[in-house]
N, C-alpha and C positions, 0 to 999 in steps of 0.2 A: 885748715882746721874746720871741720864739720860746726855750722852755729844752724843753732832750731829758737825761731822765735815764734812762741804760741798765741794766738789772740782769739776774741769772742765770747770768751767768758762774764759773768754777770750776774745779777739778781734777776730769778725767774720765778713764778710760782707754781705750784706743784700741776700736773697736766699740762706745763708748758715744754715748750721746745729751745734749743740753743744750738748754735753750730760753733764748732770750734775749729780754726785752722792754725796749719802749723808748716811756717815757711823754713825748707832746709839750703843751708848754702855752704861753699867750702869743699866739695866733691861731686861724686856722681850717685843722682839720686835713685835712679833707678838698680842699684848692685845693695840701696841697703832696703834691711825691714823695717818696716814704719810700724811706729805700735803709740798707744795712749795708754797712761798710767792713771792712777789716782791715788792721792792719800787725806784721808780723812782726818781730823784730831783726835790723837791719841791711841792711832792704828798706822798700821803698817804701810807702805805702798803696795797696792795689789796693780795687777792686769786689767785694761778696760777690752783690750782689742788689737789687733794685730793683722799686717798685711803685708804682703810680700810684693817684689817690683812687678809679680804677674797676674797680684791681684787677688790670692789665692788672701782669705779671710778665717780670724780665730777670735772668741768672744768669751767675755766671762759669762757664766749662766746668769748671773744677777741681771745681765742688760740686753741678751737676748730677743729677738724681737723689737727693741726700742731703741736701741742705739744702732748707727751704720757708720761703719769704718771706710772709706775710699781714698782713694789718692790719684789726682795729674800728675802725670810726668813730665809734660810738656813746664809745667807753670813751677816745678819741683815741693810740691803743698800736698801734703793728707789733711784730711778733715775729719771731723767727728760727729753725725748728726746725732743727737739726742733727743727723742720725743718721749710723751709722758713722762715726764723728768718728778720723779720721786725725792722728797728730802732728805731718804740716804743716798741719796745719788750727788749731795755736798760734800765738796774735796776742794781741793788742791791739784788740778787735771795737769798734767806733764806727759809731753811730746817726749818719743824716744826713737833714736836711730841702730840699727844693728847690723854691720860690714857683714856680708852674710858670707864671706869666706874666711877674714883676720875676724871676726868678734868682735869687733871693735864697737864700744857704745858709747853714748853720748845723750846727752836732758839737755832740754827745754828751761828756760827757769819757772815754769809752772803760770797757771792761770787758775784764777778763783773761781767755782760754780756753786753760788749758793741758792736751793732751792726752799722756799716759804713764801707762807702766803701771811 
């Protein structure tokens, strides 16, 4: 059974930075798509970012430019850099895995980022 445990989330203030990693275990990491969600209070979960085992990269426009999506495959970990961290850029961040031939998905149980000064 695929488990995604996310960490490095925290109280940042706004033009700061945060990394977030997210360790996958329970298959083989390299056949899924790694992606980073977010949900906000009292909004939906949207798309932070998206990368496939070749590395090939897809970004929400909001985060463009300031957020970088990567992943080891060696170490089985995506990561999530976030600079100039804006305070709607506070959610609820969730790691996500996708079997890129069955569909098959699976979360994180999420991590906090709250950005204020």
């Amino acid at each position: 059974q695929v488990q995604l445990v996310e960490s490095g989330g925290g109280l940042v203030q706004p033009g700061g930075s945060l990394r977030l990693s997210c360790v996958f275990s329970g298959s083989i990491f390299s056949i899924y798509e790694m992606g980073w969600y977010r949900q906000a209070p009292g909004k939906q979960r949207e798309l932070v970012a998206t990368i496939t085992g070749g590395a090939s990269t897809k970004y929400a426009d909001s985060v463009k430019g300031r957020i970088t999506i990567s992943r080891d495959n060696a170490k089985n970990t995506v990561y999530l850099q976030m600079n100039s961290l804006k305070p709607e850029d506070t959610a609820v961040y969730y790691c996500h895995a996708r079997h890129i031939v069955a569909g098959l998905n699976y979360w994180g149980q999420g991590t906090q980022v709250t950005v204020s000064s």
